[in-house]
HTML snippet that shows the backbone in 3Dmol.js (N, CA, C, O; Angstrom):
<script src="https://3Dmol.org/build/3Dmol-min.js"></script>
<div id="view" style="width:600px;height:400px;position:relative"></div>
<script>
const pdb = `
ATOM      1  N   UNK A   1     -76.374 -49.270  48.724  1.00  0.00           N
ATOM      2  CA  UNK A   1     -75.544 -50.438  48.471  1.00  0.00           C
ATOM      3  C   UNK A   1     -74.218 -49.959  47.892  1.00  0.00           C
ATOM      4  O   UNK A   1     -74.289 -48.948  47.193  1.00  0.00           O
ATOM      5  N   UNK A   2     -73.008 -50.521  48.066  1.00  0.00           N
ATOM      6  CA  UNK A   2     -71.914 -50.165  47.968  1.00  0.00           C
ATOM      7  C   UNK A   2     -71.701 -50.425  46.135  1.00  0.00           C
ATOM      8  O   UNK A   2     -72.265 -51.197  45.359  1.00  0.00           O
ATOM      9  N   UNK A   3     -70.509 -49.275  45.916  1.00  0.00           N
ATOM     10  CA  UNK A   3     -70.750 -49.777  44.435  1.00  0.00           C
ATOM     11  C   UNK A   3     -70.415 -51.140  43.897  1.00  0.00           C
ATOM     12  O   UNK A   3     -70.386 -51.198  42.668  1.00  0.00           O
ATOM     13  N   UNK A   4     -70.116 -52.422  44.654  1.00  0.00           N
ATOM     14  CA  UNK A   4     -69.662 -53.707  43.955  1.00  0.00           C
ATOM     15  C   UNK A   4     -70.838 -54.340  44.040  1.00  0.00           C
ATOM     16  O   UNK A   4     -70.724 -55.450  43.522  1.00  0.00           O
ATOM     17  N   UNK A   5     -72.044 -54.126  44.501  1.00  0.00           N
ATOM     18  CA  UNK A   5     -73.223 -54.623  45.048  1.00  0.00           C
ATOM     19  C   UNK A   5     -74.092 -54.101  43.841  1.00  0.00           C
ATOM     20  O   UNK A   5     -74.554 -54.972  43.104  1.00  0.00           O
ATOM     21  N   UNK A   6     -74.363 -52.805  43.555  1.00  0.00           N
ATOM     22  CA  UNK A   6     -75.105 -51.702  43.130  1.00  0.00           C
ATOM     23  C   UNK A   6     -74.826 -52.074  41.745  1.00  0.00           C
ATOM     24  O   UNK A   6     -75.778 -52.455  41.064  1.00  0.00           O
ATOM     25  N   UNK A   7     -73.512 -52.011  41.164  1.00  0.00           N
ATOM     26  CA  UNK A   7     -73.420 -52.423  39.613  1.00  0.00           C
ATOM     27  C   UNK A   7     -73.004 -53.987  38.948  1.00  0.00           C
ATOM     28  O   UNK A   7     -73.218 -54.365  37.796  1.00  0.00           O
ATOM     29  N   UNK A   8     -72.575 -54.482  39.673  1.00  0.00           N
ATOM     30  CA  UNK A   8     -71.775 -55.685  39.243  1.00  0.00           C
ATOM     31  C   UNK A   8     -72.450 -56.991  40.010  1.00  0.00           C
ATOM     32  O   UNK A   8     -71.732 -57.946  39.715  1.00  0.00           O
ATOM     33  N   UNK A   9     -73.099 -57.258  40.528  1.00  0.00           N
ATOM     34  CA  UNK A   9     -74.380 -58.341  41.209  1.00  0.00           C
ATOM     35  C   UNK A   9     -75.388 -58.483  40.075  1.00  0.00           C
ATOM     36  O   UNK A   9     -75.612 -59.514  39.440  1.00  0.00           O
ATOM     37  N   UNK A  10     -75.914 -57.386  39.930  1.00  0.00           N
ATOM     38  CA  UNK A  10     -76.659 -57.410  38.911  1.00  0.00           C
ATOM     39  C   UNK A  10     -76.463 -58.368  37.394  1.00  0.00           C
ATOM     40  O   UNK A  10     -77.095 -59.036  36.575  1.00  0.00           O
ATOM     41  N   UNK A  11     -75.330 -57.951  37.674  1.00  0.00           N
ATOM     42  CA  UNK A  11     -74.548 -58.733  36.148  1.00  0.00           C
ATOM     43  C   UNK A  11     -74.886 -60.599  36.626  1.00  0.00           C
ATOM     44  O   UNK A  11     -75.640 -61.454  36.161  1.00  0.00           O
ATOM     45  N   UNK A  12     -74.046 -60.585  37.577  1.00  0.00           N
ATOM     46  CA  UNK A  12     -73.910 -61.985  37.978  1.00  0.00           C
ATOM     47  C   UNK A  12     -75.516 -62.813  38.616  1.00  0.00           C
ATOM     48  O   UNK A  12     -75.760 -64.000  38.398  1.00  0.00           O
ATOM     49  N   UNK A  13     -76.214 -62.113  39.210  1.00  0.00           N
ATOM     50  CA  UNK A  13     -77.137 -63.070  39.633  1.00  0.00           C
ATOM     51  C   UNK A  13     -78.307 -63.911  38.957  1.00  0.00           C
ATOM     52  O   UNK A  13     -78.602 -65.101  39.072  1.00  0.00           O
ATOM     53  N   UNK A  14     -78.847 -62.923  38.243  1.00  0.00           N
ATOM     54  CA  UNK A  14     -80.041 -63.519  36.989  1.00  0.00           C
ATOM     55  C   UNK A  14     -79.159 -64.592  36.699  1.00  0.00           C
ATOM     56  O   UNK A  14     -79.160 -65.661  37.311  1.00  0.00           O
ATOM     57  N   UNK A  15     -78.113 -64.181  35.395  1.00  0.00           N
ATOM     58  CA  UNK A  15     -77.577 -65.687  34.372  1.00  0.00           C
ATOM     59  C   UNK A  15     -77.473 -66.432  36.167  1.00  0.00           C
ATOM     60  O   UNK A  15     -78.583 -66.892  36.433  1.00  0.00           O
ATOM     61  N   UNK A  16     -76.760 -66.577  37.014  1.00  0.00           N
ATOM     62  CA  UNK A  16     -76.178 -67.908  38.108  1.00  0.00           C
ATOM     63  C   UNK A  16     -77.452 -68.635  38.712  1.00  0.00           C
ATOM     64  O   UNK A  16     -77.517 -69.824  39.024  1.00  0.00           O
ATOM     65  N   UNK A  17     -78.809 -67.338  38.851  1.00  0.00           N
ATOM     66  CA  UNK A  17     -80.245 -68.214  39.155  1.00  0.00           C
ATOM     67  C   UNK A  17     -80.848 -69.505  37.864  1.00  0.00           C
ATOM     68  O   UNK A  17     -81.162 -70.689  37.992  1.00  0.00           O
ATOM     69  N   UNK A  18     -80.809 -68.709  36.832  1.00  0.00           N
ATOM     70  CA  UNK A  18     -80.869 -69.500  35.420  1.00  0.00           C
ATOM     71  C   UNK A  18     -80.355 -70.768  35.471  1.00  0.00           C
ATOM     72  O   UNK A  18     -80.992 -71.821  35.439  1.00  0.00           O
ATOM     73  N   UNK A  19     -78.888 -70.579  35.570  1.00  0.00           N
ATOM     74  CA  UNK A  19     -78.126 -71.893  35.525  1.00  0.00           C
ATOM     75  C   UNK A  19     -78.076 -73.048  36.321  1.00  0.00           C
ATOM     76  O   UNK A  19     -77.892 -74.219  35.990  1.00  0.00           O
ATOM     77  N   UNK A  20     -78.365 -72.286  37.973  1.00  0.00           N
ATOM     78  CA  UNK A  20     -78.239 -72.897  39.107  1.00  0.00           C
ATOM     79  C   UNK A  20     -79.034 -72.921  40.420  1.00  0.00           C
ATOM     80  O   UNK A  20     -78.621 -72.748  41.567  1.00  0.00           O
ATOM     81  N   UNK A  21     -80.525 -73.228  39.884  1.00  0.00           N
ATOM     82  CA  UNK A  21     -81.842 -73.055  40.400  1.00  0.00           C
ATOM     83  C   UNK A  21     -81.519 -73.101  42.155  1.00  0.00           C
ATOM     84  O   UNK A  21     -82.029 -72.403  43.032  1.00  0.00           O
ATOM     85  N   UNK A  22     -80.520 -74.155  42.276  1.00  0.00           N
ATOM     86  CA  UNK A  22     -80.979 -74.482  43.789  1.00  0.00           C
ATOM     87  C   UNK A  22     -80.087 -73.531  44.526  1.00  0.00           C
ATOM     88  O   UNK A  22     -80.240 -73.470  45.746  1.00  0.00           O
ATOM     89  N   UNK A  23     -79.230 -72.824  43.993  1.00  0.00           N
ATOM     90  CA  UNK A  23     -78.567 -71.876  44.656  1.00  0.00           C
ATOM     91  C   UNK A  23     -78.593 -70.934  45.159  1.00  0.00           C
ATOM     92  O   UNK A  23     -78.889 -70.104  44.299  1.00  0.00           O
ATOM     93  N   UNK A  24     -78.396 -70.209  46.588  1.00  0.00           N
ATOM     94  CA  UNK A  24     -78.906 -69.491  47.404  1.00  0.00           C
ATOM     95  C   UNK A  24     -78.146 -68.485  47.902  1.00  0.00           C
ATOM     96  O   UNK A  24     -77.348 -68.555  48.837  1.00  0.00           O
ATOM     97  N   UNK A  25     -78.611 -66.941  46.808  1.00  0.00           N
ATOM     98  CA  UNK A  25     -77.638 -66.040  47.408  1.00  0.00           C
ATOM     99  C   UNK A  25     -78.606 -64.986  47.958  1.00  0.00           C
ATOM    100  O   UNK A  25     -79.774 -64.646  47.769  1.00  0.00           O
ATOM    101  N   UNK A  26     -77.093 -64.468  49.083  1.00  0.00           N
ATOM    102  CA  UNK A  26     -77.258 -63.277  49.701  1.00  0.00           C
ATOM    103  C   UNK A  26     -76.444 -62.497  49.849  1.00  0.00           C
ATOM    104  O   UNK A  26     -75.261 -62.708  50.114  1.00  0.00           O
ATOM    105  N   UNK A  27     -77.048 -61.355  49.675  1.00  0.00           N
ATOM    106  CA  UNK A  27     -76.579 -59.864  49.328  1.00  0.00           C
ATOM    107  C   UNK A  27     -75.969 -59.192  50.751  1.00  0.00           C
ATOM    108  O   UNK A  27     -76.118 -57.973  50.833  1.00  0.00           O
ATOM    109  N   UNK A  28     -75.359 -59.801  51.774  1.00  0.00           N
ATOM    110  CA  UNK A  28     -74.404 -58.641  52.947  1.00  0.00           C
ATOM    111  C   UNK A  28     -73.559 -57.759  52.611  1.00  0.00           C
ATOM    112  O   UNK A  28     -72.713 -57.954  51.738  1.00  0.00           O
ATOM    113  N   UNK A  29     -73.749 -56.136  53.589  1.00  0.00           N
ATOM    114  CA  UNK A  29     -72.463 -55.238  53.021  1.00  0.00           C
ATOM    115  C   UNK A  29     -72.016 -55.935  54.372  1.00  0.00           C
ATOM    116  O   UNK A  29     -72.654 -56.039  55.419  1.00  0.00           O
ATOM    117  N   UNK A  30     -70.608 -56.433  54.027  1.00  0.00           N
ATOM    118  CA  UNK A  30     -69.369 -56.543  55.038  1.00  0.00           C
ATOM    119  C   UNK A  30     -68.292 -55.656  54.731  1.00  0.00           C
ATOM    120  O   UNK A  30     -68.006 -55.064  53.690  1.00  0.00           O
ATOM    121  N   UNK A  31     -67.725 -55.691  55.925  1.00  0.00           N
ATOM    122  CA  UNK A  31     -66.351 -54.857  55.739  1.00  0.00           C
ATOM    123  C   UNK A  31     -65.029 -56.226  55.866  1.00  0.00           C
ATOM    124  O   UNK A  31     -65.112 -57.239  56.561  1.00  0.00           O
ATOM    125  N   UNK A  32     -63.666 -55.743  54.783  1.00  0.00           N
ATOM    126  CA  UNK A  32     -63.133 -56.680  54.519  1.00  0.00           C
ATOM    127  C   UNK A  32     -63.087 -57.790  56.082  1.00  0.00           C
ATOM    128  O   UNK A  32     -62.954 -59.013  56.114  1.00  0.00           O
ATOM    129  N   UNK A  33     -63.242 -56.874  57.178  1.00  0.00           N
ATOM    130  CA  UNK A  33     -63.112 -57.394  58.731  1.00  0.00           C
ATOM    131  C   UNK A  33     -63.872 -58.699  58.870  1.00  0.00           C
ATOM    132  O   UNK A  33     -63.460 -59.843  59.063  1.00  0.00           O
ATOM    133  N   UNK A  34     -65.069 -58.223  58.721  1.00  0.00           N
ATOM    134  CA  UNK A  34     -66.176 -59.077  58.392  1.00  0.00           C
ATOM    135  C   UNK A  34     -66.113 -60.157  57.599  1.00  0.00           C
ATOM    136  O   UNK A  34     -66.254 -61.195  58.247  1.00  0.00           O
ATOM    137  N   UNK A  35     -65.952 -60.319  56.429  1.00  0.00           N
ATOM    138  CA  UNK A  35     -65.681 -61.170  55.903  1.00  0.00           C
ATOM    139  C   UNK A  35     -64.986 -62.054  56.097  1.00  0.00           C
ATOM    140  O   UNK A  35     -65.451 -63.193  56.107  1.00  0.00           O
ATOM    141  N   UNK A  36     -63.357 -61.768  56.360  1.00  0.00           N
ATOM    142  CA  UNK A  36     -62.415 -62.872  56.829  1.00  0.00           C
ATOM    143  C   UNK A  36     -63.424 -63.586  57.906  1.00  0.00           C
ATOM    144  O   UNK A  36     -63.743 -64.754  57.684  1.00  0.00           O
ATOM    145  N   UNK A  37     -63.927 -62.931  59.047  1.00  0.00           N
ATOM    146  CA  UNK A  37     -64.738 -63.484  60.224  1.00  0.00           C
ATOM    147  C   UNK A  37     -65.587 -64.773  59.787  1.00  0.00           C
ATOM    148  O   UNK A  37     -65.402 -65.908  60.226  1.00  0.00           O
ATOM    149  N   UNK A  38     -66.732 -64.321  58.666  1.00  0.00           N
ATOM    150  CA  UNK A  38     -67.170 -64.616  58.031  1.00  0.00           C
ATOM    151  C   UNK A  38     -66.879 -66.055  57.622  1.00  0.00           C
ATOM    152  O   UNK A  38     -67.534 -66.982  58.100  1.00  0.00           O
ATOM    153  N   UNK A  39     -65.830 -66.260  56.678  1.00  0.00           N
ATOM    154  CA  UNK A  39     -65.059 -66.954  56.063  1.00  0.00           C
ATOM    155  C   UNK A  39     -64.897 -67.606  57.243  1.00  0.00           C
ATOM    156  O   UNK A  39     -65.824 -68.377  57.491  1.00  0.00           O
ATOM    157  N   UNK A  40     -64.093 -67.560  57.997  1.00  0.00           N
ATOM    158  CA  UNK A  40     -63.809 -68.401  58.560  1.00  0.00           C
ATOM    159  C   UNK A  40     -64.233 -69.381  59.797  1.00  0.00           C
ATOM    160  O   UNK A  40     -63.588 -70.245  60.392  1.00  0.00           O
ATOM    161  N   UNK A  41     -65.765 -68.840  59.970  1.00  0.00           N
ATOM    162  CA  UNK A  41     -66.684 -69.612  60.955  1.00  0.00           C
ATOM    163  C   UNK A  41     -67.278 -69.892  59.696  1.00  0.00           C
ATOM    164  O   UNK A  41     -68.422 -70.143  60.075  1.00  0.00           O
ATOM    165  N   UNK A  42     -67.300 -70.044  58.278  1.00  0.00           N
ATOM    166  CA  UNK A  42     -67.866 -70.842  56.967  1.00  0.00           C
ATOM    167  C   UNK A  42     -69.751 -70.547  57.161  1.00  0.00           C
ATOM    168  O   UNK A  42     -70.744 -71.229  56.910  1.00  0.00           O
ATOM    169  N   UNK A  43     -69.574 -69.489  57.601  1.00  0.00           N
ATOM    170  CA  UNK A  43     -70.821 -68.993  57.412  1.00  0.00           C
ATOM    171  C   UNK A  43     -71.367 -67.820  55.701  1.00  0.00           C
ATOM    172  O   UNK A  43     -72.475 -67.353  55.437  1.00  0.00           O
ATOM    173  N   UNK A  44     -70.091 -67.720  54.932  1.00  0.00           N
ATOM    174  CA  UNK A  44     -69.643 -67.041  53.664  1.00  0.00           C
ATOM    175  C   UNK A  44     -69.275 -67.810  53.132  1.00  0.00           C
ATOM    176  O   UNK A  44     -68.516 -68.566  53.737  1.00  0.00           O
ATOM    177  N   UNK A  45     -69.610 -68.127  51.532  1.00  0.00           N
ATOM    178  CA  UNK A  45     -68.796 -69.465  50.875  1.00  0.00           C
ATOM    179  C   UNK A  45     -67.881 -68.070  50.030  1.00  0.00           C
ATOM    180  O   UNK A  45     -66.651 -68.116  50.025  1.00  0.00           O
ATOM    181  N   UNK A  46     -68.379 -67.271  49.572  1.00  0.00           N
ATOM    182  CA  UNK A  46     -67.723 -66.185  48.291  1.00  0.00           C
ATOM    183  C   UNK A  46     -67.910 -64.847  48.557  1.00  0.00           C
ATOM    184  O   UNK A  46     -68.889 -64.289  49.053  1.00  0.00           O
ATOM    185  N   UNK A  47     -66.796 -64.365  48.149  1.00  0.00           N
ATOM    186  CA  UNK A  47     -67.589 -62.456  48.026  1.00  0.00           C
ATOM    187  C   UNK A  47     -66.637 -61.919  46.559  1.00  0.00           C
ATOM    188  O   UNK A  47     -65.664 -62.326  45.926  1.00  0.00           O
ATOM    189  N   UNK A  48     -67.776 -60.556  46.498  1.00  0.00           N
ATOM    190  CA  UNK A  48     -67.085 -59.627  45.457  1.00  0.00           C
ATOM    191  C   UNK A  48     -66.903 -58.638  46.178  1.00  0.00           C
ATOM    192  O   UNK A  48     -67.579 -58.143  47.079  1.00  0.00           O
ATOM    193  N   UNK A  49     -65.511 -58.257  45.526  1.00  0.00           N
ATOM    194  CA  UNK A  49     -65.120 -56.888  47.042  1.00  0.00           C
ATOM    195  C   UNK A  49     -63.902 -56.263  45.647  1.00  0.00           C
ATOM    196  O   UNK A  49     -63.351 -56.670  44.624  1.00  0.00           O
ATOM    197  N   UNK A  50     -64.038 -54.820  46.655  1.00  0.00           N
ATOM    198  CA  UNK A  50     -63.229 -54.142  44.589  1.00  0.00           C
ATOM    199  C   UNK A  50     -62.191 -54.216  45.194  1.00  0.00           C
ATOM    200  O   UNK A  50     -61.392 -53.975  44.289  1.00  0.00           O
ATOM    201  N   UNK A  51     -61.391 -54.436  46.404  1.00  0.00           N
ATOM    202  CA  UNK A  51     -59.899 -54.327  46.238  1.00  0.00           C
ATOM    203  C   UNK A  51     -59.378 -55.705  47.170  1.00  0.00           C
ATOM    204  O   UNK A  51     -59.986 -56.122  48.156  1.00  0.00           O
ATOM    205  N   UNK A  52     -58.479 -56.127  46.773  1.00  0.00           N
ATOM    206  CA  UNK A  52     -57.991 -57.730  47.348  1.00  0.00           C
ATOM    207  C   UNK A  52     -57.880 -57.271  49.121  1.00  0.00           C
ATOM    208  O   UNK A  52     -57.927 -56.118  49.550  1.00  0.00           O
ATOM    209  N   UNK A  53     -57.756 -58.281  49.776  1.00  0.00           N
ATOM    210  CA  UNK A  53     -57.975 -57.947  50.706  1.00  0.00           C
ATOM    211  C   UNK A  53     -57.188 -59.044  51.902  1.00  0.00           C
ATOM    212  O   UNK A  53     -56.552 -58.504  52.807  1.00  0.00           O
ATOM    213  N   UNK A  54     -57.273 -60.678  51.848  1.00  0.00           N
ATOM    214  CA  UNK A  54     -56.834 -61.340  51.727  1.00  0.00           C
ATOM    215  C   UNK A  54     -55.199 -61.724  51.593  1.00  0.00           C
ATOM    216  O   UNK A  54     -55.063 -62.033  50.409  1.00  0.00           O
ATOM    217  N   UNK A  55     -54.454 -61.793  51.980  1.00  0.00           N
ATOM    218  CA  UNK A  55     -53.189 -62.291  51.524  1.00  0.00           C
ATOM    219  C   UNK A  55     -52.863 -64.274  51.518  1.00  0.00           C
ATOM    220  O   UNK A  55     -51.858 -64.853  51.107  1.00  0.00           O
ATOM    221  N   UNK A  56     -53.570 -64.612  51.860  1.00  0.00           N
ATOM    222  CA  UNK A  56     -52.995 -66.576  51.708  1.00  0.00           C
ATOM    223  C   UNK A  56     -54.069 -67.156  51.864  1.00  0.00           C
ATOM    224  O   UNK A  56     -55.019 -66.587  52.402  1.00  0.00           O
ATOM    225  N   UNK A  57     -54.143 -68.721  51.310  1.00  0.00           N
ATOM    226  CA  UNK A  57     -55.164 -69.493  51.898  1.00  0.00           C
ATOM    227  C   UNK A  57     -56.732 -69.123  50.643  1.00  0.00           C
ATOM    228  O   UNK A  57     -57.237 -69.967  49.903  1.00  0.00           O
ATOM    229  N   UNK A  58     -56.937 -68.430  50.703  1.00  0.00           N
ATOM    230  CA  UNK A  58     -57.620 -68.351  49.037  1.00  0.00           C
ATOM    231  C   UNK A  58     -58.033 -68.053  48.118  1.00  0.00           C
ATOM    232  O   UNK A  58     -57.600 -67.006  47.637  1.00  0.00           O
ATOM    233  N   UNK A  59     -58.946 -68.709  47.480  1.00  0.00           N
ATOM    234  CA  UNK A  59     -58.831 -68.205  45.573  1.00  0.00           C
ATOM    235  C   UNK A  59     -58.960 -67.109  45.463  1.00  0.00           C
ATOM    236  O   UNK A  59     -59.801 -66.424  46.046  1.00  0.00           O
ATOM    237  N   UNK A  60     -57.975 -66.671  44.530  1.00  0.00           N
ATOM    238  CA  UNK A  60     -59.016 -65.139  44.376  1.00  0.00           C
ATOM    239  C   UNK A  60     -58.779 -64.812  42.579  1.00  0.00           C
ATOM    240  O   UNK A  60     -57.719 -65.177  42.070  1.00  0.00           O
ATOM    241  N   UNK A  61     -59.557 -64.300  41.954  1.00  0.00           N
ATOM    242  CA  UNK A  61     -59.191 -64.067  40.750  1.00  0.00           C
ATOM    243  C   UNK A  61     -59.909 -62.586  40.488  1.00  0.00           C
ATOM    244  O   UNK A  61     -61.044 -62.372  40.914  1.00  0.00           O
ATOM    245  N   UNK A  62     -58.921 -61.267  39.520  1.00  0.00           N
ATOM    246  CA  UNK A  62     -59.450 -60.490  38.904  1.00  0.00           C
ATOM    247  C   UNK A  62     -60.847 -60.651  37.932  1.00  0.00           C
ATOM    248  O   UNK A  62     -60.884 -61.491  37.033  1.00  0.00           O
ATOM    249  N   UNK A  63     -61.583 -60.064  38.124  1.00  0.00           N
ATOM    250  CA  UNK A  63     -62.706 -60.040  36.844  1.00  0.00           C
ATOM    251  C   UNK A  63     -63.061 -59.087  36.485  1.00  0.00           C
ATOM    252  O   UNK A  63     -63.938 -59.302  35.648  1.00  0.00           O
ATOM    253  N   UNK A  64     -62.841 -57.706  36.670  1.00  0.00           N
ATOM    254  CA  UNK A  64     -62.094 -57.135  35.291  1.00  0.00           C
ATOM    255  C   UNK A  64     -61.025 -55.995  35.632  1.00  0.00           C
ATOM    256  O   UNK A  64     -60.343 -55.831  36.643  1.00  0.00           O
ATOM    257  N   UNK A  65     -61.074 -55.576  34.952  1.00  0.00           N
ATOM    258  CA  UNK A  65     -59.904 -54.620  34.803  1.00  0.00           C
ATOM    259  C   UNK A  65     -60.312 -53.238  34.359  1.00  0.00           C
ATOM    260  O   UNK A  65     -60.472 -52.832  33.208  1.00  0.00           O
ATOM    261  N   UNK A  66     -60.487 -52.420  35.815  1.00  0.00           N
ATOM    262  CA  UNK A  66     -61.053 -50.834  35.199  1.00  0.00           C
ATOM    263  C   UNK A  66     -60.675 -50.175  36.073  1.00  0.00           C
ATOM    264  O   UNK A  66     -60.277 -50.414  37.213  1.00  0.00           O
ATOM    265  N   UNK A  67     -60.878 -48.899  35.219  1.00  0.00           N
ATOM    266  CA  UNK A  67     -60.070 -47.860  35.606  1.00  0.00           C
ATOM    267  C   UNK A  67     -61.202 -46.464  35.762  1.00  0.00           C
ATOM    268  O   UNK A  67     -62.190 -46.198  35.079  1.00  0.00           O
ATOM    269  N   UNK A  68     -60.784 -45.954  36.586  1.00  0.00           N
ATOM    270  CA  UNK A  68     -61.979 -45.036  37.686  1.00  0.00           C
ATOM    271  C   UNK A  68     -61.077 -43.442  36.819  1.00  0.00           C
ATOM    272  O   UNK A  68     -59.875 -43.194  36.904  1.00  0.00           O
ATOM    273  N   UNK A  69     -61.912 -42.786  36.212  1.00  0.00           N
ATOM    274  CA  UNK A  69     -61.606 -41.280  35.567  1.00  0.00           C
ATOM    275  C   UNK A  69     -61.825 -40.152  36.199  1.00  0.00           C
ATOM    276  O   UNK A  69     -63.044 -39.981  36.191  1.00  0.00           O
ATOM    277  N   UNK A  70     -61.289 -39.274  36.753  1.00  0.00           N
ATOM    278  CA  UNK A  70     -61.403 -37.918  37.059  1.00  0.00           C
ATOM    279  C   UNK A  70     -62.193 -37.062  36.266  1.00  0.00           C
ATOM    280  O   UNK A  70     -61.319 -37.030  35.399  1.00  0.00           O
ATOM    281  N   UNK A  71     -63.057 -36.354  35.803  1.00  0.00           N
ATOM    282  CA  UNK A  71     -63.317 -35.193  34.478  1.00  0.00           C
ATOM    283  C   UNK A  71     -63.183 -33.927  35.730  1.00  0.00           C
ATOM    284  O   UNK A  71     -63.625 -33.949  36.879  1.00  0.00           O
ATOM    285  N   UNK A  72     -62.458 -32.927  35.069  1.00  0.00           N
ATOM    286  CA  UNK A  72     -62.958 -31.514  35.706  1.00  0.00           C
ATOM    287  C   UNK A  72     -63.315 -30.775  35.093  1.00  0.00           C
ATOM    288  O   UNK A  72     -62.505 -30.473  34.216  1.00  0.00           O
ATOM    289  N   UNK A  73     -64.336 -30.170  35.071  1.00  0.00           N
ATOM    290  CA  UNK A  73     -64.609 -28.544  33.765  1.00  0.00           C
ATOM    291  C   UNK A  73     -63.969 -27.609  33.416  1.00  0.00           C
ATOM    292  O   UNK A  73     -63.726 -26.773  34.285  1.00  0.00           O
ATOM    293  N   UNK A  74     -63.662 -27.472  32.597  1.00  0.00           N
ATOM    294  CA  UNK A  74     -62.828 -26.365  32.084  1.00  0.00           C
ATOM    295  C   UNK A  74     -62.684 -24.666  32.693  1.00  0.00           C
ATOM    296  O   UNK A  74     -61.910 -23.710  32.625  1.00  0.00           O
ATOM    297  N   UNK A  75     -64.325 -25.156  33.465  1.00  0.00           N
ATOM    298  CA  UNK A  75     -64.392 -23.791  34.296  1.00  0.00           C
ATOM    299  C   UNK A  75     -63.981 -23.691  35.646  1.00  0.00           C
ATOM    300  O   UNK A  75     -63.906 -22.658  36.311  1.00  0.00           O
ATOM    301  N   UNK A  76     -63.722 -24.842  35.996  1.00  0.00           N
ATOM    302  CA  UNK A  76     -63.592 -24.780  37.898  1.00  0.00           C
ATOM    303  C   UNK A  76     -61.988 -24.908  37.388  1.00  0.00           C
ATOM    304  O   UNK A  76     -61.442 -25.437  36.421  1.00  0.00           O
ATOM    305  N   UNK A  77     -61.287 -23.732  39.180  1.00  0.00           N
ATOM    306  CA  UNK A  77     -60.265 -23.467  39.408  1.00  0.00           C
ATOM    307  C   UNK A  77     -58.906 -24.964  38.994  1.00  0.00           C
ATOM    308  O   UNK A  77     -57.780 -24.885  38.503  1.00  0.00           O
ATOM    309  N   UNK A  78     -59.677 -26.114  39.453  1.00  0.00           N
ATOM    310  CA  UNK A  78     -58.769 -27.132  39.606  1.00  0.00           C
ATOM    311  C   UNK A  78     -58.316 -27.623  38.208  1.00  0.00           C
ATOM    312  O   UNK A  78     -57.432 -28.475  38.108  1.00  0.00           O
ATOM    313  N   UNK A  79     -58.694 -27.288  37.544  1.00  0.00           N
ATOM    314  CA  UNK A  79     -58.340 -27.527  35.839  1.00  0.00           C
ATOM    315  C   UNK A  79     -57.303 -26.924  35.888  1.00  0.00           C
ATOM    316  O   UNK A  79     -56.205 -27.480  35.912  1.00  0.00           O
ATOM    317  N   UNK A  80     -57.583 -25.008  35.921  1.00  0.00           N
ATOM    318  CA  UNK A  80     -55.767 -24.924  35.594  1.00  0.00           C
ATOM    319  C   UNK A  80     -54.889 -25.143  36.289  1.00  0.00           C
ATOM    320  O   UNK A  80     -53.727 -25.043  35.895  1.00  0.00           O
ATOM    321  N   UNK A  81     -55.238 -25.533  37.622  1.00  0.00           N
ATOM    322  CA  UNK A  81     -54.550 -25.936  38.638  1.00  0.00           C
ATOM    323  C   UNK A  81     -53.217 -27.237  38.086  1.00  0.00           C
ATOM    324  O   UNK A  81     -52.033 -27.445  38.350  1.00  0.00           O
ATOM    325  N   UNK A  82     -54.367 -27.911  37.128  1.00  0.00           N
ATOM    326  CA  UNK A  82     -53.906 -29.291  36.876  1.00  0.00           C
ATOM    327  C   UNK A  82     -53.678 -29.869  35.630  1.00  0.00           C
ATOM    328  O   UNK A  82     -53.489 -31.037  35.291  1.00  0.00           O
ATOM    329  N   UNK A  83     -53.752 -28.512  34.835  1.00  0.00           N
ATOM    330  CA  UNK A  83     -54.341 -28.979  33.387  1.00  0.00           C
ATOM    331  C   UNK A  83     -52.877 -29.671  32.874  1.00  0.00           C
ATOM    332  O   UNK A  83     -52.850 -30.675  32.162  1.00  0.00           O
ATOM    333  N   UNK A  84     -51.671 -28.967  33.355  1.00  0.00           N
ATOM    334  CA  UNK A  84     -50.491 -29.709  32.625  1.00  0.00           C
ATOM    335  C   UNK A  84     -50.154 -30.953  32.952  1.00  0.00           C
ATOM    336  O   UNK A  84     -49.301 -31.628  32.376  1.00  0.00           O
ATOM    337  N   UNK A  85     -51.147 -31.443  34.347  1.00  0.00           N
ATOM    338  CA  UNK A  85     -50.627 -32.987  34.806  1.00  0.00           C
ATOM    339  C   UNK A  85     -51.320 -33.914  34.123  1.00  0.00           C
ATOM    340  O   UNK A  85     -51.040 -35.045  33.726  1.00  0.00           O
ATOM    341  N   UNK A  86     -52.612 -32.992  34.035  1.00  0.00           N
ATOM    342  CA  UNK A  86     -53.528 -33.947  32.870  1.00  0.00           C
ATOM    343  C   UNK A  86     -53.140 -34.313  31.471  1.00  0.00           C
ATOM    344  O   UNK A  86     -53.646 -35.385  31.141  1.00  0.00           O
ATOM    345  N   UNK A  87     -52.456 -33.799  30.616  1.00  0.00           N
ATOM    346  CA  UNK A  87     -51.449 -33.782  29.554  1.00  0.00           C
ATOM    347  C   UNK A  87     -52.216 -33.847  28.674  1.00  0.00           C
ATOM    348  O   UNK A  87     -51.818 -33.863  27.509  1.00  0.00           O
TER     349      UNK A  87
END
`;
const viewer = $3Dmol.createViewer("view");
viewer.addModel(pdb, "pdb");
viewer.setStyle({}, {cartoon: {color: "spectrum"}});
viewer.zoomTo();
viewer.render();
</script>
């Protein structure tokens, strides 16, 4: 499962079953392609997708705000390669 599926579903589905018994989700990997498709024969009411994709026509809102880290070891070549960009 892709990582927006794999970590962040999890979050959302328990509490939205809790709250909203009669509601009926499903888990598709689409590609952004797909989706618009999707969307627009209204066979998709929503998706979570990590990068916007969409330009007009609808909602879309951030939910959260993160930031993806590099680490390299001090022992592999690409450190000193990079160590002064790393600062």
């Amino acid at each position: 499962m892709a990582f927006t599926g794999a970590y962040l579903l999890p979050l959302f589905v328990a509490s939205l079953a809790k709250k909203y018994p009669e509601l009926q989700v499903e888990i598709p990997e689409l590609t952004s392609k797909e989706m618009v498709m999707h969307f627009e024969d209204v066979s998709l009411d929503g998706a979570i997708t990590m990068a916007p994709f969409i330009k007009e026509g609808y909602y879309e809102e951030d939910l959260f705000k993160e930031s993806f880290v590099l680490y390299i070891s001090p022992k592999h070549p690409l450190f000193k390669k990079n160590s002064s960009a790393m600062g």
